[in-house]
N, C-alpha and C positions, 0 to 999 in steps of 0.2 A: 720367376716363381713367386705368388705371392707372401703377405709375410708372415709368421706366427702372431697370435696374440698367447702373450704371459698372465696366468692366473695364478691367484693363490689360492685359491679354493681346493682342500684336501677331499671334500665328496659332492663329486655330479651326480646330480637325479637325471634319469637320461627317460624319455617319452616321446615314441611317436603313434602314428597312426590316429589322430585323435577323433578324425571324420568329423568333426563339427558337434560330436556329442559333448555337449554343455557340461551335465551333471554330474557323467563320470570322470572327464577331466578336470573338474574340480577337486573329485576328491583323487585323484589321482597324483595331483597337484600339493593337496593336503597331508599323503603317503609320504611323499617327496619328502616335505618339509620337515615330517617327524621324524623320518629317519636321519636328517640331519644332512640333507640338501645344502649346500654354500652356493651353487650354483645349479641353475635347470636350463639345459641341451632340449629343445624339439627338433626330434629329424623329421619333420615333414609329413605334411599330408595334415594339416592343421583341419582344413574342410570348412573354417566359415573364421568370420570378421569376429563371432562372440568368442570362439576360442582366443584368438590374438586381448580381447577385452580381459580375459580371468588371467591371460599372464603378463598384463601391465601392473606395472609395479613392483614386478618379481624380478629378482637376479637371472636373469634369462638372456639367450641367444637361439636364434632359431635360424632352420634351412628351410628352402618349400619343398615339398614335395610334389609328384604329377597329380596332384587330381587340385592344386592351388594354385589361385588366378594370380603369377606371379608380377603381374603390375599393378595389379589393383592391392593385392596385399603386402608389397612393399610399401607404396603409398600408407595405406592405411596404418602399418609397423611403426612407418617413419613418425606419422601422427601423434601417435604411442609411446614413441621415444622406445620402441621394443629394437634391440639388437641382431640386424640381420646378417648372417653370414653367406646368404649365398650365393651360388650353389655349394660351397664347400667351406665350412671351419677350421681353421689351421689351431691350435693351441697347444701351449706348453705349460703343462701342471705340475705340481711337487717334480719337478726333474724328469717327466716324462711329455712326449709328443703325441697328440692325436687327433688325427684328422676326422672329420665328421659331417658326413654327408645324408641325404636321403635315401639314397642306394638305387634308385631308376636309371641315372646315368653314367650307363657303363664308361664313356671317355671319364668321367671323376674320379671314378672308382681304380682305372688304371692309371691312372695320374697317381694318386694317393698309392699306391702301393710303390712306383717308382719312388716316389721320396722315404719310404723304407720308415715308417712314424713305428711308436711303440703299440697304439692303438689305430686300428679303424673302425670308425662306431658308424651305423647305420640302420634305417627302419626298412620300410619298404615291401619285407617279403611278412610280416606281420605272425612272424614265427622269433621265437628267443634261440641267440647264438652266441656262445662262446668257445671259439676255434683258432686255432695256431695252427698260420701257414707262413714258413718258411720266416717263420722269427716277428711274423708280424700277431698280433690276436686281435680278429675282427670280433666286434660286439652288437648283437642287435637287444635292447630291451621286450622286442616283441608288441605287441598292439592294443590300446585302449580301446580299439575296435574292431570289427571283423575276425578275428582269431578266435581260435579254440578256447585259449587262457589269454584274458586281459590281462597287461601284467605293463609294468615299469620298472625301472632297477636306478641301482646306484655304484656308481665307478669311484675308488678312491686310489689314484693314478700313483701315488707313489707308492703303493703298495700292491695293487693291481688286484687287489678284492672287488671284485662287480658281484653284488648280488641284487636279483630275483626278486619284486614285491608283487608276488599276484594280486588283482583285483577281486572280490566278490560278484559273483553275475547274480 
């Protein structure tokens, strides 16, 4: 099994779906920050090399998602010094475990439930989730793209408040 990484960061900005749109994940980025982000999760689907650009520098860890060329943007991450975890992020925060995937690979996904984490965080279906099954609560922030509601959120794991930062369209 691989191993956890230990943070101390008390609130994740969590963002996926970015499609390569520049502008709004910037300020999407910028959301993050103000609400008091210690750390930023991308699940995937980043969609271009300039998105990987806006989150160099930033306290960041990312997955790929299916529509990311994942050789070419490991490559380029590693360039960057940007944090890769995938396919899958193992972490343990204020006292609590979560795993953190893109959500297209179903064997991940049921891997991560076997280890029984407090959180499953994932992007993918480009809709926002907050559900308890069977002792676990899966989370998706929902999509900086393609969705009905653009939107981002923030996880603060020892307390288990994830809220909600819709985007303006």
């Amino acid at each position: 099994m691989p191993g956890w990484t230990t943070l101390e960061d008390d609130r994740i900005g969590l963002l996926s779906d970015t499609h390569g749109v520049v502008d709004r994940t910037e300020f999407a980025l910028e959301r993050l920050l103000e609400a008091g982000a210690t750390m930023i999760l991308h699940l995937g689907d980043l969609g271009s090399e300039q998105i990987m650009d806006r989150l160099a520098g930033l306290p960041v860890r990312l997955v790929f998602g299916n529509v990311d060329e994942e050789r070419a943007f490991a490559t380029y991450a590693d360039r960057l010094d940007l944090v890769v975890d995938h396919p899958t992020m193992r972490l343990s925060v204020g006292g609590r475990r979560i795993i953190a995937t893109h959500g297209h690979l179903e064997s991940e996904l049921a891997q991560a439930v076997k280890e029984r984490p407090d959180f499953i965080i994932h992007g993918h279906s480009h809709l926002i989730r907050d559900e308890t099954i069977d002792g676990i609560r899966f989370l998706n922030p929902g999509a900086v793209h393609r969705a009905a509601v653009w939107s981002v959120a923030t996880l603060e794991p020892a307390t288990g408040r994830f809220s909600i930062i819709e985007l303006p369209r």
